[in-house]
C-alpha positions in Angstrom: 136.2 196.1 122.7 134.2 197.1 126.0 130.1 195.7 125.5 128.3 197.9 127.3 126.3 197.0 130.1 122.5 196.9 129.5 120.1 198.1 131.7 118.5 194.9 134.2 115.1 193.6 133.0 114.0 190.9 131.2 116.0 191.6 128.3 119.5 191.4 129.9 121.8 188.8 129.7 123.5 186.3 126.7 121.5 184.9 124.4 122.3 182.8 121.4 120.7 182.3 117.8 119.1 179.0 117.6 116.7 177.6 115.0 116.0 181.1 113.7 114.9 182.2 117.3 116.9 183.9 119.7 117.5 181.8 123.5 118.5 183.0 127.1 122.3 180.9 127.5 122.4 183.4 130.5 120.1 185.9 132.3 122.9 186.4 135.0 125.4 188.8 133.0 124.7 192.7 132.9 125.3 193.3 129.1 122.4 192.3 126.4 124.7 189.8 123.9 123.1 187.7 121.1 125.9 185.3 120.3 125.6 184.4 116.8 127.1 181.0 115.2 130.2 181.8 113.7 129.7 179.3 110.5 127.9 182.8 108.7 130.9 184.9 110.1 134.6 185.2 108.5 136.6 186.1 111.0 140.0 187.5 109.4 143.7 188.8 110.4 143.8 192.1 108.9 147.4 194.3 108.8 146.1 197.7 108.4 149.3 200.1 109.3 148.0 203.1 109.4 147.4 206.0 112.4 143.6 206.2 112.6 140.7 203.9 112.9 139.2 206.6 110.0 142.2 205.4 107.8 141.9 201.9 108.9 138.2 202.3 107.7 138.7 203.6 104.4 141.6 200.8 103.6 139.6 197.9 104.8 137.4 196.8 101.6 140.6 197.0 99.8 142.7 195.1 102.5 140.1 192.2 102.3 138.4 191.7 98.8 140.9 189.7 97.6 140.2 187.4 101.0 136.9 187.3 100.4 134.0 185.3 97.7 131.5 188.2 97.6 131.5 191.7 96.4 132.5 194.3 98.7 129.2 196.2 98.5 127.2 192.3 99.6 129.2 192.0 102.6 129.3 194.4 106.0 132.9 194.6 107.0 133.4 195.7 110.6 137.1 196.6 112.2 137.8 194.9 115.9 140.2 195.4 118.6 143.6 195.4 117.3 145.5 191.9 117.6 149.0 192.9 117.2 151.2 195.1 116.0 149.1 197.1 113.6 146.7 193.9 112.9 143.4 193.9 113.4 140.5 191.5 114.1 138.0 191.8 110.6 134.6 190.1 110.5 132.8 189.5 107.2 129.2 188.8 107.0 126.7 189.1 104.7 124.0 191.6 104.6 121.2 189.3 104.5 122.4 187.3 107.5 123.1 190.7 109.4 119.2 191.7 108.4 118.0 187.9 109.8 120.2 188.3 112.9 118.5 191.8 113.6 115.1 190.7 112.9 115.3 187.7 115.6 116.8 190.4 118.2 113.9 192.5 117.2 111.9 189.3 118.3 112.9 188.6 121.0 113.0 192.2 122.5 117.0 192.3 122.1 117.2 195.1 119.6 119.9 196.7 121.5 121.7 193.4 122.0 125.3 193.2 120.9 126.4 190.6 118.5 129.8 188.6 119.2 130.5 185.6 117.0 130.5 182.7 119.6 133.6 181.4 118.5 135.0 184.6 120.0 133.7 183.4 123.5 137.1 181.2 123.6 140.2 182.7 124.8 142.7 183.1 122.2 145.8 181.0 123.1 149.3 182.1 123.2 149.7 179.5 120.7 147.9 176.8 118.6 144.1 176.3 119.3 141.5 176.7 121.8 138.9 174.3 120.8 135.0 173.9 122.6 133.4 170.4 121.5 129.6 170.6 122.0 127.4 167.9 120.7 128.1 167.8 116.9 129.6 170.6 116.5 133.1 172.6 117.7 134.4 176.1 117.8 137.9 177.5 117.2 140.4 180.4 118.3 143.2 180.5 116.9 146.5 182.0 118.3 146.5 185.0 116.1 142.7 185.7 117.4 140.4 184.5 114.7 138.1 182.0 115.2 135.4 179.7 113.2 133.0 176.9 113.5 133.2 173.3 112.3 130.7 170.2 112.3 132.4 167.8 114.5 133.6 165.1 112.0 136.0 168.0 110.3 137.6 169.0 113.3 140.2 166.5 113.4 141.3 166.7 109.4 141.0 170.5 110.1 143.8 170.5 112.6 146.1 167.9 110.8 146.1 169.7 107.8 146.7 173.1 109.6 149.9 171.2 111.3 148.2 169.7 114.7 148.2 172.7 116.5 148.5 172.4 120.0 144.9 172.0 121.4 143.5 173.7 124.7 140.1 171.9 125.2 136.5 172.3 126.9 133.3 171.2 126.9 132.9 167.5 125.2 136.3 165.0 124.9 138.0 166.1 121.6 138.0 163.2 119.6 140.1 160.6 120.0 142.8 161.2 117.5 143.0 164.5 119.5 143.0 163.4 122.8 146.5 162.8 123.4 147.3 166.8 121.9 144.9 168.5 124.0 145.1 170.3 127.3 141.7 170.9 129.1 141.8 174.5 130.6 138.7 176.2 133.0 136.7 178.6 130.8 137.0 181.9 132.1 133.2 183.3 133.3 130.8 184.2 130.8 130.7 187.6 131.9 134.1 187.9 131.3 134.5 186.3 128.2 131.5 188.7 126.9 132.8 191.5 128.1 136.7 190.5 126.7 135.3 190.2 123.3 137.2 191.8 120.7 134.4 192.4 118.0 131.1 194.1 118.2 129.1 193.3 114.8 126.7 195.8 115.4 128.8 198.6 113.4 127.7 201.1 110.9 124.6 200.4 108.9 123.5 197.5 111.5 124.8 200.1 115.2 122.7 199.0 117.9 120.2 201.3 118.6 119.3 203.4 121.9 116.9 201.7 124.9 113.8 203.7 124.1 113.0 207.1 125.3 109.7 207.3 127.5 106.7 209.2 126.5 107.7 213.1 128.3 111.3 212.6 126.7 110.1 212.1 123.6 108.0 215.0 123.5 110.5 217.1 124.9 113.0 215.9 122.0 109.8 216.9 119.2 110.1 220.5 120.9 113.7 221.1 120.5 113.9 219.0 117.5 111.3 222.2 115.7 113.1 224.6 117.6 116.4 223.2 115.3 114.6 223.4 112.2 114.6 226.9 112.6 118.7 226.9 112.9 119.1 225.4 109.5 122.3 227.9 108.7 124.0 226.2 111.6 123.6 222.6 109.9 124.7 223.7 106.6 127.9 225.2 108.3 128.6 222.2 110.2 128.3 220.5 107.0 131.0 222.7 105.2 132.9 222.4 108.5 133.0 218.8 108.1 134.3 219.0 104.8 136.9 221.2 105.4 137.9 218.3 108.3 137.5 215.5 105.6 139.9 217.5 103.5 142.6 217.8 106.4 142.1 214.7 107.2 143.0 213.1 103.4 146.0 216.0 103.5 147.5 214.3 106.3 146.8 210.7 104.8 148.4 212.3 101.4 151.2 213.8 103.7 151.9 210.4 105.7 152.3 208.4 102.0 154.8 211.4 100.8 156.6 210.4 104.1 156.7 206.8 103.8 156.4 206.0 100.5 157.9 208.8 98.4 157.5 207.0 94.7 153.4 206.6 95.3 151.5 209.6 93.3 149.0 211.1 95.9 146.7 212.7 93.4 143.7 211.7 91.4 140.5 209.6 91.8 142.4 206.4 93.3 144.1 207.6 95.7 142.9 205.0 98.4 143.2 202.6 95.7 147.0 203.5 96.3 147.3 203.5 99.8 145.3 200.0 100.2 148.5 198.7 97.8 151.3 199.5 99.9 149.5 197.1 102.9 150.7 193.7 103.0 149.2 191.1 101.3 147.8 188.3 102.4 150.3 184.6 102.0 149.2 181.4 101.4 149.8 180.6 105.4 147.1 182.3 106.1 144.6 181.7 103.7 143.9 178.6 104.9 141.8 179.4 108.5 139.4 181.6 106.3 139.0 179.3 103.5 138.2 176.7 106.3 136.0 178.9 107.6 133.7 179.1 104.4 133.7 175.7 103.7 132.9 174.7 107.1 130.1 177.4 107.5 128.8 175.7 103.9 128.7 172.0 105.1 127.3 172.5 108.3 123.9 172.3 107.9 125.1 168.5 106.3 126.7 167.7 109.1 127.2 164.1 110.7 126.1 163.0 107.4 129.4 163.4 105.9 132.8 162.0 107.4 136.3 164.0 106.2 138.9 162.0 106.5 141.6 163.9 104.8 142.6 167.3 104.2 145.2 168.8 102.4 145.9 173.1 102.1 148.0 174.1 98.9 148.3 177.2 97.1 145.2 178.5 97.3 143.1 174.9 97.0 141.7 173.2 100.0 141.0 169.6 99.2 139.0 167.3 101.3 138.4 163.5 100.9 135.1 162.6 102.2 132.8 159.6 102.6 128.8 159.4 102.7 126.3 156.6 102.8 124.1 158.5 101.8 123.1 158.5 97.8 122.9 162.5 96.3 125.7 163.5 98.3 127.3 165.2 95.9 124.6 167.3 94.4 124.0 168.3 98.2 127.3 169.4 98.6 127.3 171.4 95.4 124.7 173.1 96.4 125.8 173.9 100.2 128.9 175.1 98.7 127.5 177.2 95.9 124.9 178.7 97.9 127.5 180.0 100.6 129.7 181.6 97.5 132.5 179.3 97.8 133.9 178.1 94.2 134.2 174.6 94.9 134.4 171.5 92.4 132.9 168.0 93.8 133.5 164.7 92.7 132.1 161.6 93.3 133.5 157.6 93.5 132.2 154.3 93.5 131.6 153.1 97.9 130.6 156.6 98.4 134.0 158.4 98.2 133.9 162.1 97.5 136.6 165.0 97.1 135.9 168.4 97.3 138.0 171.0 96.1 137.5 174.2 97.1 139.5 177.7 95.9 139.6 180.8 98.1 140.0 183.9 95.8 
């Protein structure tokens, strides 16, 4: 996915979400990015084989709400760049996080800014993980081109329980249990990495809007925009037209199932209902990044305040052994975990022992 360049001014360049405002990382690079912290983003492995993106479209809430905590209609879903054969990068976030993430572009005079999860800033390794350790916190790419975003003290239970991936590392030494796994790599530049980014959150409902017209364009547009008014036949038969395309269109879909899957009835109501059941569904290996992901994006805000020291992926359970000085800790977590959506049970033991077990869907 290309981000377009932005026009130069004070506006260009990558910025990142911070504290609820929006920062300049970089007032070098052409095209107006916001990164945004990939904690509120689930970033997800899709198979979606069918022959148009409008297909893909269609299929994708059915493809992922079984992957996912919240309703469909709570969520915006937006289709990346394909990341193999006839997979596809899916983001997930919710709408009142895409509405806040606007707002602070609004802000800071960015409305046009493109929104990349930063984990996607990482290149995606031929194989295991490419890991950034900054300060508390560390982001992920996996091989298969998701991504997500940890506090620190997880990272190292995170990658023994997803089978100590081989590590490519930057920024801050990985910690030491790490150390001896990881290969430090140069970053690429962050134009590049911008521009090489294979998501685009500004989609649909939330698409990025035009650079302002100036004052004699805008005129110009309210002249021809009357003169249109008077051509009102034309809209309504580009509106049939459309139809009569929407209707070829779910032919052809109708048509490729006959093809392919001979046995699956093509009429009625729930038709796409259909189709999305003859995609692949999801295995247990790869439920684990995106469970990881939720929890991860739940407990940050908790951060160095709680130490993991085990984790363990089965079924659909991820279990994690913790310990907290701190008194509470359990309500805290109860709450960080039920007010990100993620069904989660917490227990607590004598020395300040506590297990969390949480349950992707």
């Amino acid at each position: 996915m290309t981000i377009e360049p932005a026009p130069a001014g004070p506006a260009a360049g990558v910025w990142a979400v911070a504290g609820g405002n929006a920062i300049v990382v970089d007032g070098t690079v052409p095209a107006t990015t916001l990164l945004v912290p990939s904690e509120s983003v689930l970033l997800l492995s899709v198979d979606l084989p069918l022959p148009s993106r409008a297909k893909r479209l269609a299929a994708l809430p059915f493809a992922v709400e079984d992957r996912i905590a919240d309703p469909i209609d709570a969520v915006h879903l937006v289709l990346g760049d394909a990341i193999g054969d006839r997979r596809y990068l899916v983001a997930v976030v919710r709408h009142g996080v895409m509405t806040e993430w606007v707002a602070i572009a609004d802000a800071a005079g960015i409305g046009g800014a493109a929104f990349v999860p930063d984990a996607l800033t990482l290149a995606a390794p031929v194989e295991g993980w490419s890991v950034e350790v900054t300060g508390g916190r560390a982001l992920v790419r996996a091989a298969d081109g998701t991504g997500f975003a940890m506090p620190l003290p997880m990272l190292v239970a995170a990658w023994e329980a997803a089978g100590r991936p081989a590590v490519q590392a930057l920024g801050d030494p990985l910690p030491a249990a790490m150390a001896g796994d990881g290969v430090a790599f140069p970053p690429a530049p962050l134009d590049q990495r911008i521009a090489d980014a294979p998501i685009d959150l500004r989609q649909g409902a939330y698409a990025r809007r035009r650079t302002a017209w100036p004052s004699t364009t805008r005129k110009v547009a309210m002249i021809l925009g009357a003169a249109a008014l008077a051509h009102g036949v034309i809209a309504v038969a580009d509106t049939l037209m459309l139809q009569r395309i929407a209707e070829r269109r779910q032919a052809a879909l109708q048509q490729l199932v006959v093809t392919t899957a001979p046995s699956v009835p093509t009429g009625g109501d729930d038709f796409m209902v259909r189709v999305a059941d003859l995609l692949p569904r999801p295995t247990g290996s790869n439920r684990f990044v995106p469970l990881l992901s939720r929890v991860a994006g739940a407990l940050s805000p908790i951060g160095p305040a709680l130490v993991v020291n085990r984790m363990d992926f089965e079924g659909n359970a991820l279990t994690l052994d913790c310990q907290s000085p701190e008194t509470g800790m359990a309500d805290r977590l109860r709450a960080a975990l039920s007010a990100a959506g993620v069904a989660a049970q917490v227990s607590a033991a004598p020395g300040g022992a506590l297990r969390i077990v949480a349950r992707g869907a």
